[in-house]
C-alpha positions in Angstrom: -3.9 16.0 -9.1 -1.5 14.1 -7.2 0.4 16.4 -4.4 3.5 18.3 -5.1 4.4 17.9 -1.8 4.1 14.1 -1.3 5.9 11.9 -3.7 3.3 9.4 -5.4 3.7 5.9 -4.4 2.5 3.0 -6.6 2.8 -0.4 -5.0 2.2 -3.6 -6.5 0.9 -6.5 -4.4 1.3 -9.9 -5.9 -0.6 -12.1 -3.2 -0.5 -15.9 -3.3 0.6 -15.4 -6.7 4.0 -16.5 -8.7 6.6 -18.9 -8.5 10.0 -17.9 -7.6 10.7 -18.3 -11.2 8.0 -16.1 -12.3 8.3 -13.4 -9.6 11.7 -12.4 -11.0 10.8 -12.6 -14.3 8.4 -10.0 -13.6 10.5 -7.8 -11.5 12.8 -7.9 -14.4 9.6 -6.7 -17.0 8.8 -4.0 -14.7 12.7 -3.3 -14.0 12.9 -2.7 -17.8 9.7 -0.3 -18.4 11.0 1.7 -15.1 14.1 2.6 -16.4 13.2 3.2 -19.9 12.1 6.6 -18.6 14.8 7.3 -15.9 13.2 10.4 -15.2 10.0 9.0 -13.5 9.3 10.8 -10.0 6.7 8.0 -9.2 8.0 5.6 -6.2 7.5 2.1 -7.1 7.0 -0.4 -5.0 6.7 -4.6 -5.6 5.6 -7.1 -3.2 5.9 -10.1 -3.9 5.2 -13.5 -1.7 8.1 -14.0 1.1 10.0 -16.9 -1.2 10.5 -14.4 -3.9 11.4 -11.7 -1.7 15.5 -12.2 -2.1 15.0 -12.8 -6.0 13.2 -10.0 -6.8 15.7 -8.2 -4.3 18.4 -9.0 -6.7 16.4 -8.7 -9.9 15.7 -4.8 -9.4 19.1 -4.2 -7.3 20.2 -0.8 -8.3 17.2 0.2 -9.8 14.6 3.1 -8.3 12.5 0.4 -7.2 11.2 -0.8 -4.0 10.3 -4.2 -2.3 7.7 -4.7 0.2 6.6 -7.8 2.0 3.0 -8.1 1.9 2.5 -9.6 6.0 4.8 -9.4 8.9 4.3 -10.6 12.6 4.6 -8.9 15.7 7.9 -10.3 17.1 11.3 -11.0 16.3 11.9 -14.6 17.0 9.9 -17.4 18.5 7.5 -20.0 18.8 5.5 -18.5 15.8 5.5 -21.5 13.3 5.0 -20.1 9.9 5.3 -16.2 10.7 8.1 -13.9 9.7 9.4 -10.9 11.6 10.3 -7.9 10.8 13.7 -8.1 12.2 13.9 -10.9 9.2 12.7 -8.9 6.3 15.3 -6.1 7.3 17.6 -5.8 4.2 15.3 -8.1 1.8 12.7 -4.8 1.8 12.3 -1.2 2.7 8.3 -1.7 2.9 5.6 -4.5 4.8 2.1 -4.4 4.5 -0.2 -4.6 7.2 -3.6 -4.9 7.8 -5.0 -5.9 4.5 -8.2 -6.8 4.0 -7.7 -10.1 3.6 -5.6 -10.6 6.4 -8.0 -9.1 8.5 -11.3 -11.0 7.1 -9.3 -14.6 6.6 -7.5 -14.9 9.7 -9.4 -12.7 12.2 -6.4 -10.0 12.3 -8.3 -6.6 14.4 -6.9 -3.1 14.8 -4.6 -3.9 17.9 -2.8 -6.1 16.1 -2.6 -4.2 12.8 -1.3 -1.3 15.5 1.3 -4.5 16.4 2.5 -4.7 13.2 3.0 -1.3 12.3 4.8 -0.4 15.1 7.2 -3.8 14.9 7.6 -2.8 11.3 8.6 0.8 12.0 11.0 -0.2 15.1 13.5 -2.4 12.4 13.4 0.4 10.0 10.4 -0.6 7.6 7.5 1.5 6.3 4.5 -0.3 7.1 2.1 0.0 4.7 -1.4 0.5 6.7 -4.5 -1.2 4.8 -8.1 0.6 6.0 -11.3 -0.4 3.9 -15.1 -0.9 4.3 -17.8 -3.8 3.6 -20.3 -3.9 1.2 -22.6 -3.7 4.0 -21.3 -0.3 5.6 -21.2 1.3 2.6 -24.5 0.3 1.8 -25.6 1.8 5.0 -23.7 5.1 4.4 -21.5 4.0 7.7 -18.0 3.3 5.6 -16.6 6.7 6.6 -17.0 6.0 10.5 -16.3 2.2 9.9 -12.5 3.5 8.3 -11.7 6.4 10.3 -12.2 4.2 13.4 -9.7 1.6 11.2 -7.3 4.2 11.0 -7.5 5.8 14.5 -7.2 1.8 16.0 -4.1 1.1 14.1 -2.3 3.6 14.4 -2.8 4.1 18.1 -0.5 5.1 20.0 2.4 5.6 17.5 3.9 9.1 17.4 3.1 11.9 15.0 6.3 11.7 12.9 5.8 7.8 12.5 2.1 8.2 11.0 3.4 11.1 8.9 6.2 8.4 7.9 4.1 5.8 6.9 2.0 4.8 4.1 -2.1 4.2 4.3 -4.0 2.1 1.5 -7.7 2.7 1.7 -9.1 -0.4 0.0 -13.2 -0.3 -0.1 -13.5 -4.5 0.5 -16.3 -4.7 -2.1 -13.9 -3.3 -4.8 -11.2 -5.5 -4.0 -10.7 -8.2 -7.3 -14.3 -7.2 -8.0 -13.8 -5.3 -11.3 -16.1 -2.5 -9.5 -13.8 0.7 -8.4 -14.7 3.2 -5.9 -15.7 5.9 -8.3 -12.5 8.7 -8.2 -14.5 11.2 -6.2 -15.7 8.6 -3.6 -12.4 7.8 -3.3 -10.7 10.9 -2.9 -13.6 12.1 -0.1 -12.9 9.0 1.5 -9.3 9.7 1.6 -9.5 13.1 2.6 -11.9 12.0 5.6 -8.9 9.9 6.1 -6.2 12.4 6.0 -8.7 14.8 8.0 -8.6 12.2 10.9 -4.6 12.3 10.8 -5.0 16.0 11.0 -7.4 15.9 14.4 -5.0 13.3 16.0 -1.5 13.3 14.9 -1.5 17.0 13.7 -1.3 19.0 10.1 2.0 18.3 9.8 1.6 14.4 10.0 -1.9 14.5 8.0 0.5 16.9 5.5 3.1 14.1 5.0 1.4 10.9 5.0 0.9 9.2 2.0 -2.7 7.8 1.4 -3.2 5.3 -1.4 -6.6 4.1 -2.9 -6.3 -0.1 -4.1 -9.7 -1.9 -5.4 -9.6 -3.2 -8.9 -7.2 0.0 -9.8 -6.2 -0.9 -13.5 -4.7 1.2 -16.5 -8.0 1.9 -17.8 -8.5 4.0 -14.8 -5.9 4.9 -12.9 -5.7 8.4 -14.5 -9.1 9.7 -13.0 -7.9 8.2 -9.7 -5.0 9.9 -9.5 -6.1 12.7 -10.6 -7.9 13.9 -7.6 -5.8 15.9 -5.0 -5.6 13.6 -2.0 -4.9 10.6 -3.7 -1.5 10.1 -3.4 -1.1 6.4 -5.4 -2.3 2.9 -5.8 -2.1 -0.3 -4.1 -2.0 -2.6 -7.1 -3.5 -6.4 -7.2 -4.3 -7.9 -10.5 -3.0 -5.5 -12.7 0.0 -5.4 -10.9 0.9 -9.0 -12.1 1.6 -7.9 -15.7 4.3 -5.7 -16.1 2.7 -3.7 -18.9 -0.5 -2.7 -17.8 1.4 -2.0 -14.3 4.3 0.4 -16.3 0.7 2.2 -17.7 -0.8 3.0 -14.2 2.7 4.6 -13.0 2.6 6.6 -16.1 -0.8 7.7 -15.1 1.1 8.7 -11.6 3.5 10.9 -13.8 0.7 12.1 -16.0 -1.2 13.4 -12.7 1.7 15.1 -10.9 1.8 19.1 -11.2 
């Protein structure tokens, strides 16, 4: 069951997908299904791609609903051709994520830089989200565990206690990512608690208390209730299902559903 303590946290990441267009059409679906139950305790969250981050700004304006860019780069200005800072995304979005899988398999991003990110991110007043997940091959080998905790421990080196305990962390297993194949809820929530247990043994309790910890990999409506279900899973990091608004309005239900 989803933490009394920690507010649940369902974020929707739309990827390469969407034209401006579409992306607001879509903030608008979701706008609606959000606010027909105005007394919804789940945080939501949509990231769109950076040209649709001012539209679907304006299109949930006013509306308990966050926007998250779904990359940043470390620096505010420069000779970075085709990056964006996080001094830019400052009053377009209240959340970046960092570290994704795909970021760091496509374009050869490690933990320093992730670390990079995060702390640009938290230095303009965003909330990075933190992406951690493992290969087919480590968990295969029974190595995932070690492989992620090491994720997590890279980073988020060297930011402070209340910053992790700030932030939010996505575990994404890689080999469930657009797969159809789910981490199975109880894999997931050991996983996360190994997670939440290595925040504990650097940062403190009181960090490993607050931080929010998310499972993403092919979450969809028709399980999203078991997920969230288990104690130290405190959301979802959304792909797919994220780009149609109903099935996305059902897995935040499932948050509510799963809270005390």
């Amino acid at each position: 069951m989803v933490s009394a303590v920690r507010r649940p946290i369902i974020a929707g990441n739309w990827k390469m997908n969407t034209t401006v267009a579409e992306a607001t059409d879509l903030a608008r679906q979701v706008r609606a299904a959000v606010a027909s139950h105005p007394d919804y305790h789940t945080e939501v969250v949509l990231c769109p791609p950076f040209l649709s981050l001012s539209a679907v700004a304006a299109a949930v304006e006013d509306a308990p609903i966050g926007v998250g860019a779904q990359n940043c780069y470390p620096a505010d200005s420069g000779a970075y051709t085709g990056e964006v800072s996080a001094a830019m995304l400052v009053g377009l979005c209240q959340y970046v994520i960092v570290g994704h899988s795909e970021r760091r398999g496509y374009f050869g991003e490690d933990n320093a830089f992730v670390q990079q990110k995060a702390a640009h991110a938290l230095a303009h007043g965003l909330t990075p989200i933190v992406c951690v997940g493992e290969s087919l091959e480590h968990y295969e080998a029974g190595t995932g565990a070690a492989f992620v905790t090491a994720q997590i421990t890279g980073s988020l080196h060297d930011l402070s206690a209340d910053a992790v305990g700030s932030l939010v962390i996505a575990y994404e297993p890689i080999w469930a990512i657009g797969t159809g194949h789910a981490a199975t809820a109880a894999d997931a929530n050991t996983m996360i608690g190994a997670i939440r247990a290595t925040v504990a043994d650097t940062w403190g309790a009181a960090a490993a208390g607050r931080v929010r910890i998310q499972y993403g990999g092919s979450v969809a409506a028709a399980n999203a209730a078991t997920l969230l279900a288990e104690p130290e899973i405190d959301g979802a990091l959304v792909g797919g299902a994220s780009l149609k608004a109903d099935e996305f309005a059902a897995i935040i239900a499932a948050a509510e559903v799963s809270l005390p």
